[in-house]
C-alpha positions as CSV (number, residue, x, y, z in Angstrom):
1,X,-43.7,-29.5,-78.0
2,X,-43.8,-26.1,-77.5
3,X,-47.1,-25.9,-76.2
4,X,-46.4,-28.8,-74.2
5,X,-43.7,-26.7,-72.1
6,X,-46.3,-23.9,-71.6
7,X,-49.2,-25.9,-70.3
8,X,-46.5,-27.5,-68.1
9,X,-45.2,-24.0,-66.8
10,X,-48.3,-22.7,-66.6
11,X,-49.5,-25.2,-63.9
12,X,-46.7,-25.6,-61.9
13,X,-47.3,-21.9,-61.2
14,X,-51.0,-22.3,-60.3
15,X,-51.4,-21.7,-56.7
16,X,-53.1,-24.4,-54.7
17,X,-56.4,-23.7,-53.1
18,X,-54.5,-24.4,-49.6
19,X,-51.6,-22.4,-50.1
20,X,-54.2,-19.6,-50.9
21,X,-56.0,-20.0,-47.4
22,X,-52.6,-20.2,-45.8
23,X,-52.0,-17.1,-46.9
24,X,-54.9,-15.1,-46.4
25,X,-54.4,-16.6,-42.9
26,X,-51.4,-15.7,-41.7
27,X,-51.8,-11.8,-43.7
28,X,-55.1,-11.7,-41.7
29,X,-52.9,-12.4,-38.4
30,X,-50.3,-10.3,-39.0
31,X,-52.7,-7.3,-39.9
32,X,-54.9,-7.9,-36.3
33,X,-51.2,-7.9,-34.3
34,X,-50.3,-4.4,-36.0
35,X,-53.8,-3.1,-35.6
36,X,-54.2,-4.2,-31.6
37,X,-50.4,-2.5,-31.7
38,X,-51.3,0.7,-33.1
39,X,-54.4,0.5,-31.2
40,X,-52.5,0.5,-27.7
41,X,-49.8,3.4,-28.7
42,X,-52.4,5.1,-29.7
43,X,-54.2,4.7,-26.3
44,X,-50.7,5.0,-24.1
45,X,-49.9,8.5,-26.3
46,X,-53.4,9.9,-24.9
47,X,-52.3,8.7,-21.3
48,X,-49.2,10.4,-21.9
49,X,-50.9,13.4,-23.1
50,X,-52.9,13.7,-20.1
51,X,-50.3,12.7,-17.7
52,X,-48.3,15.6,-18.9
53,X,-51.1,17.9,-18.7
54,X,-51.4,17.2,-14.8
55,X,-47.6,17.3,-14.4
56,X,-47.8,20.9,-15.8
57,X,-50.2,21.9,-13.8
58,X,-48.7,20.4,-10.5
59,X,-45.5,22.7,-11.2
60,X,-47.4,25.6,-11.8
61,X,-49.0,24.7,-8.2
62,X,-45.6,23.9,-6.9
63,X,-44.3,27.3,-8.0
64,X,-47.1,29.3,-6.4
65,X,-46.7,27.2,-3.4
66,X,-43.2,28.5,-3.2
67,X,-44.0,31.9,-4.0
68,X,-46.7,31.9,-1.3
69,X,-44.0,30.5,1.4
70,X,-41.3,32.9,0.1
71,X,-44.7,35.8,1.4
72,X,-44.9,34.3,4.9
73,X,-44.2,36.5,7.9
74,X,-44.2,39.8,5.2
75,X,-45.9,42.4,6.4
76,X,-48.4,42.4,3.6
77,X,-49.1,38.8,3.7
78,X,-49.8,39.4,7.4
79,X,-52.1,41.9,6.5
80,X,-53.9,39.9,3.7
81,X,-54.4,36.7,6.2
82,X,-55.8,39.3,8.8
83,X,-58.4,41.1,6.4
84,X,-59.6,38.0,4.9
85,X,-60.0,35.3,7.1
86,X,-60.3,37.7,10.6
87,X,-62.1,40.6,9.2
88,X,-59.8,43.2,10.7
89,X,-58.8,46.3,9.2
90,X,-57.3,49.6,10.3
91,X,-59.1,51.8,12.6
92,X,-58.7,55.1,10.0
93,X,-60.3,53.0,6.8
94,X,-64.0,52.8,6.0
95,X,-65.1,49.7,4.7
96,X,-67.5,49.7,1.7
97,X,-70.1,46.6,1.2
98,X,-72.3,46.4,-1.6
99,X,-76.4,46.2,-0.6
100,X,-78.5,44.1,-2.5
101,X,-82.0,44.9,-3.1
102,X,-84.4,46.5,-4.3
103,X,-84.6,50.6,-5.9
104,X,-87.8,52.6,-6.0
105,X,-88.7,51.2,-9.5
106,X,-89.1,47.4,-8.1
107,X,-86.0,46.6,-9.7
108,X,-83.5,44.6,-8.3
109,X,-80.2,46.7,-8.0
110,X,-76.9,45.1,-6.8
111,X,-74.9,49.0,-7.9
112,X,-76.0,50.7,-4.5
113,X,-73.3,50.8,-1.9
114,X,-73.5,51.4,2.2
115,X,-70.7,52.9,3.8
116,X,-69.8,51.1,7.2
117,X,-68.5,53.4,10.4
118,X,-65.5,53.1,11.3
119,X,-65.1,51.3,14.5
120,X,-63.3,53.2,17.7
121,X,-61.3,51.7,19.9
122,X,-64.1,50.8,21.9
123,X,-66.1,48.9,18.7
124,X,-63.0,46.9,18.0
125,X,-63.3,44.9,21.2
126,X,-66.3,43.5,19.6
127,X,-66.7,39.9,18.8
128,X,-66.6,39.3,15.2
129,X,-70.0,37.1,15.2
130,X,-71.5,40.2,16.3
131,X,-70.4,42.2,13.4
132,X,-71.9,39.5,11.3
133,X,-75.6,39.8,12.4
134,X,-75.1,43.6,12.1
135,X,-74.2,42.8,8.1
136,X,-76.8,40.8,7.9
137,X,-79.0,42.9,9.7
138,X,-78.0,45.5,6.9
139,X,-78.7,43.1,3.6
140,X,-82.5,42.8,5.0
């Protein structure tokens, strides 16, 4: 009788061919629903990453915005704005630009440096296009 009782346990223990595919089934769900999950954090931490990265760098744009606001109307913004985009400068500075070209050896050599005059009075009347074709004039 006693192996009756084991034979009896032992199959009512045995798992059923359906039961298995069940299984397997519904693990194999449950692993593709945590892998699409991990999948889209994954993706939304690199958004986030690079969402910050811009955010960063539009504060650090924002601040030199401020700062360049703060240096309206100051004398030396006034004279920044006026050098660079007008080409003025003061009537007792000489102006260095460098000449490209050639030296005696054939070489090219962009170290050699022409001094510009310093305008009068008179020469600061001129149009600033004509200044140009003078420079360029100069780089031939």
């Amino acid at each position: 009788m006693a192996e009756k009782k084991k034979n009896g346990l032992r199959r009512r223990f045995k798992p059923k061919m359906g039961t298995i595919i069940v299984t397997l089934a519904l693990l194999i769900f449950v692993g593709t629903l945590f892998g699409t999950n991990a999948m889209k954090i994954h993706q939304l931490n690199a958004q986030k990453a690079d969402i910050q990265s811009k955010l960063d760098e539009a504060e650090k744009k924002s601040k030199q915005l401020d700062e360049d606001i703060k240096q309206i109307g100051t004398k030396n913004y006034i004279e920044l704005i006026a050098r660079k985009y007008l080409g003025l400068y003061y009537p007792d500075e000489k102006i260095v630009v460098p000449v490209e070209g050639k030296d005696n050896n054939g070489q090219n050599n962009n170290e050699q440096l022409a001094e510009q005059p310093t305008p009068t009075t008179d020469e600061s009347s001129q149009d600033h296009a004509n200044s140009d074709e003078q420079q360029s004039e100069e780089n031939e």
